[in-house]
N, C-alpha and C positions, 0 to 999 in steps of 0.2 A: 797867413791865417789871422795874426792879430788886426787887420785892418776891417775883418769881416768879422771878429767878436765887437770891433768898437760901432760899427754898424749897428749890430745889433742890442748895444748896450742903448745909444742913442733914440734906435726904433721903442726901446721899451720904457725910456724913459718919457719919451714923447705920449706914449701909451697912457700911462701915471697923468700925466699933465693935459689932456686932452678927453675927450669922448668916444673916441676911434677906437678899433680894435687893431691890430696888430697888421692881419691881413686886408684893412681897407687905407691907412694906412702905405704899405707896398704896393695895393694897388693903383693906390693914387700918383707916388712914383714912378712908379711902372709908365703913366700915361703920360707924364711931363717929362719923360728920358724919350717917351714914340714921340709924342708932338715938336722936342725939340728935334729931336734925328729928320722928321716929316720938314720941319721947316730950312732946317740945312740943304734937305737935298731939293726941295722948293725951287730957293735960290739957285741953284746947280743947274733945274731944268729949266726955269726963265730964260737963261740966260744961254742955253742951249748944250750945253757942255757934259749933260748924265742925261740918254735915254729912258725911256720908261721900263724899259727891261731892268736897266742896270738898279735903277729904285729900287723896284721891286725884289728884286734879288738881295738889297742891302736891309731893308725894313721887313723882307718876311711876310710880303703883304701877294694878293692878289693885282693884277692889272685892273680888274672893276670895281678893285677897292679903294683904287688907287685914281681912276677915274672919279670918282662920288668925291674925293678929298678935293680936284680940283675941282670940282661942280661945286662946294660946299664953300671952298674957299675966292671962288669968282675968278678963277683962271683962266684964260683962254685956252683952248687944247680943239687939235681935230679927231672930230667925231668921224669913226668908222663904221659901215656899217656893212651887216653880215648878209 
């Protein structure tokens, strides 16, 4: 528990010293802990070794969310169609 008080002792300090609120902040966190997890498992699938299932199942994401991220990022991937 104390590692999650000093957490938040530092979020509020950051708070004090900054423009942000608390919650944007977090949320900015938030996005640079998905983007780095997004870029690990990247690597993983270039390389052949984590399916698209498996991603998806590890990041919480959709498959067509998860599509647009390799569209957005210039990935080659094959395209299915229904």
């Amino acid at each position: 528990m104390s590692n999650l008080s000093n957490i938040k002792l530092e979020i509020e300090k950051y708070v004090k010293d900054s423009n942000f609120t608390a919650l944007q902040i977090v949320e900015k966190l938030e996005k640079h802990y998905f983007n780095k997890k997004v870029n690990a498992n990247l690597k993983l699938y270039k390389k052949g070794k984590k399916k698209v299932s498996e991603i998806t199942k590890d990041l919480k994401i959709s498959p067509r969310k998860f599509y647009a991220i390799l569209e957005q990022k210039n990935i080659q991937h094959t395209k299915y169609n229904k």
